[in-house]
C-alpha positions in Angstrom: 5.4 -134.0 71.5 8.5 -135.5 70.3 8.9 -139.5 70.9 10.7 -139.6 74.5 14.3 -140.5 75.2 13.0 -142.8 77.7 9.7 -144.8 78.1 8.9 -146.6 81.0 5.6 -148.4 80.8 3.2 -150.5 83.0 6.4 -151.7 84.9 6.4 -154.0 87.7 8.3 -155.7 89.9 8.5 -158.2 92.8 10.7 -159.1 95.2 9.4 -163.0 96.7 5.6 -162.1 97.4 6.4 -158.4 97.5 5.3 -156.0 95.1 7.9 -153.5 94.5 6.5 -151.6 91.2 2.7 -151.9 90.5 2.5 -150.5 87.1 4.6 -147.5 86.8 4.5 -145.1 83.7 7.2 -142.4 83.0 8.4 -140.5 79.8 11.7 -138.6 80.1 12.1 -135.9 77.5 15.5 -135.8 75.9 17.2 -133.3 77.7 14.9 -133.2 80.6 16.0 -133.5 84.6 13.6 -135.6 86.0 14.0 -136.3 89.7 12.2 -138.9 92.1 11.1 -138.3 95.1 9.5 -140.1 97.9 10.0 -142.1 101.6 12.5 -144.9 102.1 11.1 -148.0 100.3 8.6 -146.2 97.9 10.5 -147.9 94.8 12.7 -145.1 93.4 15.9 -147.0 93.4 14.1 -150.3 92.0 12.7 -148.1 89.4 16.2 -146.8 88.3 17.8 -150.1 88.3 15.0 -151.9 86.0 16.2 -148.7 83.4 19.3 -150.4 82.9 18.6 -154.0 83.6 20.3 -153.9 86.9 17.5 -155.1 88.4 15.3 -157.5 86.0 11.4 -156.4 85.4 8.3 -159.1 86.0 5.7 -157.1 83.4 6.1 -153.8 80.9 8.6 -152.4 79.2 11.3 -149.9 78.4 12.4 -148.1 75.8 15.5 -146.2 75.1 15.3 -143.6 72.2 12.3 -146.0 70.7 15.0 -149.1 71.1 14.1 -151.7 73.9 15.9 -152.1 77.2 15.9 -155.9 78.8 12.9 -157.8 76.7 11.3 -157.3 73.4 8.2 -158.7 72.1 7.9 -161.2 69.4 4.1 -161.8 69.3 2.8 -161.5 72.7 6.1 -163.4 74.2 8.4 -161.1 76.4 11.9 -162.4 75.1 15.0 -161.5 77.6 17.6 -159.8 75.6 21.0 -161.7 74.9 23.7 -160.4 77.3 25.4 -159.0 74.3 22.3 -156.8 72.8 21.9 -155.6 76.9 25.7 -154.8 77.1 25.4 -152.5 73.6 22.1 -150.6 75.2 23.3 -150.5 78.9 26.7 -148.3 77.1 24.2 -145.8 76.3 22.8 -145.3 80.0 24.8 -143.8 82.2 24.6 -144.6 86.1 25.7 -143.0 89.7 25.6 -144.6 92.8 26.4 -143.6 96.2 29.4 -146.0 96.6 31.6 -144.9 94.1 32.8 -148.3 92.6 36.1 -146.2 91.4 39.6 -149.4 90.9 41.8 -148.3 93.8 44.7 -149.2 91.9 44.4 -147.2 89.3 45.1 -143.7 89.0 41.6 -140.9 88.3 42.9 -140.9 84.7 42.9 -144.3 84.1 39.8 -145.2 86.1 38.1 -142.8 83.0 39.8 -144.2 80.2 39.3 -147.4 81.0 35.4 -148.1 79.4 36.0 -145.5 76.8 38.8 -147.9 75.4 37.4 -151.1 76.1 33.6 -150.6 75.5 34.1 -147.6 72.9 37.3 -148.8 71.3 38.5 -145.4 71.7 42.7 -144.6 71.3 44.2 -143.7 74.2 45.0 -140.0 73.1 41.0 -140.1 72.6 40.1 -141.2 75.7 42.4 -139.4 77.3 41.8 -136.2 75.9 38.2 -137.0 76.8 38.8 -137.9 79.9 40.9 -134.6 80.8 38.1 -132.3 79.5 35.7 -134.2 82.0 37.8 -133.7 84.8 38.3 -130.3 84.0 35.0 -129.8 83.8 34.3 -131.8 87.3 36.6 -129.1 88.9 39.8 -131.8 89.1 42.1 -131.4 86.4 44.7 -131.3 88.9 43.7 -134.9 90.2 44.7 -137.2 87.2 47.5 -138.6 88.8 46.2 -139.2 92.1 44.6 -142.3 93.1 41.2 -142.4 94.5 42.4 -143.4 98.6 44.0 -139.4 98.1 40.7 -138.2 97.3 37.8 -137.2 99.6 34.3 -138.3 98.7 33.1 -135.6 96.9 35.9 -135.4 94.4 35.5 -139.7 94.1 32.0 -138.9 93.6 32.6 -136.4 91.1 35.5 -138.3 89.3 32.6 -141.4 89.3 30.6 -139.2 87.2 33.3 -138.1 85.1 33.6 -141.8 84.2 29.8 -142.5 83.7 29.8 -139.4 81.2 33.1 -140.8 79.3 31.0 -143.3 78.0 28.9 -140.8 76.0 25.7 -141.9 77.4 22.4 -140.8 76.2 21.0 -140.7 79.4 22.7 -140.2 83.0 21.1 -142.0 86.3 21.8 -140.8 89.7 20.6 -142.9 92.8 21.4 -141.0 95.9 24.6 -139.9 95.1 24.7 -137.7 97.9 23.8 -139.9 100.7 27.0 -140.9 101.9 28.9 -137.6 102.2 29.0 -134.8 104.3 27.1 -131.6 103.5 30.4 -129.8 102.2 30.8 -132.5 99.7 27.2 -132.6 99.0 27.4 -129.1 97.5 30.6 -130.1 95.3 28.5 -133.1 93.6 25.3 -131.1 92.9 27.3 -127.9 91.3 28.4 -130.9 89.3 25.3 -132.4 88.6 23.8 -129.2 88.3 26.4 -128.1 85.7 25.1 -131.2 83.6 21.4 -130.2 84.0 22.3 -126.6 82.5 24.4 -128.2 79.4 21.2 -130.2 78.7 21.9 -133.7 79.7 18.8 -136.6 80.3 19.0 -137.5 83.3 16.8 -139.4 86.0 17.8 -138.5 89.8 16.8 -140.4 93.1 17.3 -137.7 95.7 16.8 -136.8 99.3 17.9 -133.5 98.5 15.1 -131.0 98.1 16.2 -128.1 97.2 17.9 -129.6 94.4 14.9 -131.1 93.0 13.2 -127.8 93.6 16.3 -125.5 92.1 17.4 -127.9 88.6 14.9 -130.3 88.4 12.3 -130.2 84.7 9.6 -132.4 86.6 9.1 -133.9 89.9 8.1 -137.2 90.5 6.4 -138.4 93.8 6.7 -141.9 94.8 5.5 -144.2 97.2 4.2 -148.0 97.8 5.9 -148.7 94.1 3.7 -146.1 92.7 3.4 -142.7 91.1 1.1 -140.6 93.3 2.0 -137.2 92.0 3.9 -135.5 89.2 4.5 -132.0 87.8 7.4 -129.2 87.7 8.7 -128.3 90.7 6.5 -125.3 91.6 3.5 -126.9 91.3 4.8 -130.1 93.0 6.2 -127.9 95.9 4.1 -124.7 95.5 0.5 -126.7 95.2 1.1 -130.4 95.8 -2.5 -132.0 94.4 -2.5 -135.4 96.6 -2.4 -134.9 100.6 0.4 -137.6 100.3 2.7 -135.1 98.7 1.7 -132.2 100.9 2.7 -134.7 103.9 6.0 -135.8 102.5 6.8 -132.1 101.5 5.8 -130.7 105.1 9.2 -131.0 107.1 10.6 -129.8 104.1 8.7 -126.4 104.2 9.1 -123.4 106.6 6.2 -121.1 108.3 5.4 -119.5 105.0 5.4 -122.4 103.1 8.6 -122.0 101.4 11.0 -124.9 100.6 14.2 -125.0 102.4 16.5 -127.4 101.3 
């Protein structure tokens, strides 16, 4: 099997006395949709944030395309990573939230451009071209000009991930980007993330949303107590769930025939 976009190994994590992440292993595939699942507090979130450095890691590693993310190892020494070298790798990650972070005083177009140019050093015809083809391709070429108070929060969601994928990343992190809208806008963010999944973008998605994870989803991962309990594609995972765990977290999302229903 080809080396993996991203390598997570033996990662932990601690918050106080707390263990958060107790060892957890993952290789994404480039190209591969790889969505965690699990209860409230099971250490999905956590996990995304150590990808990027967001949230800093007590023991393992990560790698990015066979580069390291946040320490690297001279001897047996872990060695934190400059802020300059973790600036340079974190522009190859891309990352969602549910808030949407977007400026409020600038317009859609500019709120796109804006890391392109800085980070990228892109001209302004280039990030703005690139940032036009993303909109059109978030379903909001007719939003440039607006600001994002005239938007609803689907279409900020959307134009949030328009700006992640300006950037060019290698890799695109979601962490419930969902959780804060209503179920209309729901279904405009997932066509979008969806769309993404088809076109063969890496990604790593924390979602609530089953039949999603069921529907676009590569692999499934299972989460809970800061652990992997179960993994597999989605049919297996939601078909034939191996650890009763699983089978119990999946149950209220099943109907009489054992069936997923989003």
């Amino acid at each position: 099997m080809a080396e993996p976009m991203l390598r997570l190994d033996s990662i932990e994590k601690r918050f106080g006395e707390v263990d958060i992440l107790r060892g957890v292993s993952l290789d994404v595939q480039r190209g591969e949709a790889v969505v965690l699942i699990g209860p409230s507090g099971s250490g999905k979130t956590t996990l995304l944030r150590c990808i990027n450095m967001l949230e800093d890691y007590h023991a393992g590693s990560v790698s990015l395309d066979g580069a390291p993310v946040g320490y690297r190892l001279e001897g047996r020494e872990r060695i934190r990573m400059r802020d300059s070298e973790l600036a340079a790798v974190r522009a190859d990650i891309g990352i969602v939230f549910q808030s949407y972070n977007l400026f409020p005083h600038m317009t859609v177009l500019a709120n796109i451009m804006l890391a392109p140019m800085k980070v990228r050093k892109l001209s302004r015809d280039e990030a703005e071209a690139r940032a036009r083809d993303l909109l059109l391709l978030m379903g909001l070429a007719d939003k440039a000009d607006l600001h994002p108070a005239q938007l609803s929060g689907g279409q900020q969601q959307r134009v949030a991930i328009a700006r992640a994928l300006a950037m060019r990343p290698k890799i695109m992190l979601f962490d419930e980007v969902t959780s804060a809208l209503d179920p209309e806008r729901v279904a405009e963010v997932l066509t979008a993330m969806r769309q993404l999944a088809s076109e063969g973008m890496t990604m790593v998605v924390v979602t609530h949303e089953m039949a999603f994870a069921r529907d676009v989803a590569d692999r499934v991962v299972f989460m809970e107590g800061g652990l992997i309990v179960e993994q597999g594609p989605p049919q297996q995972l939601f078909g034939n769930p191996a650890a009763e765990r699983t089978r119990q977290f999946l149950g209220r999302f099943m109907n009489a025939e054992g069936r997923t229903c989003g």
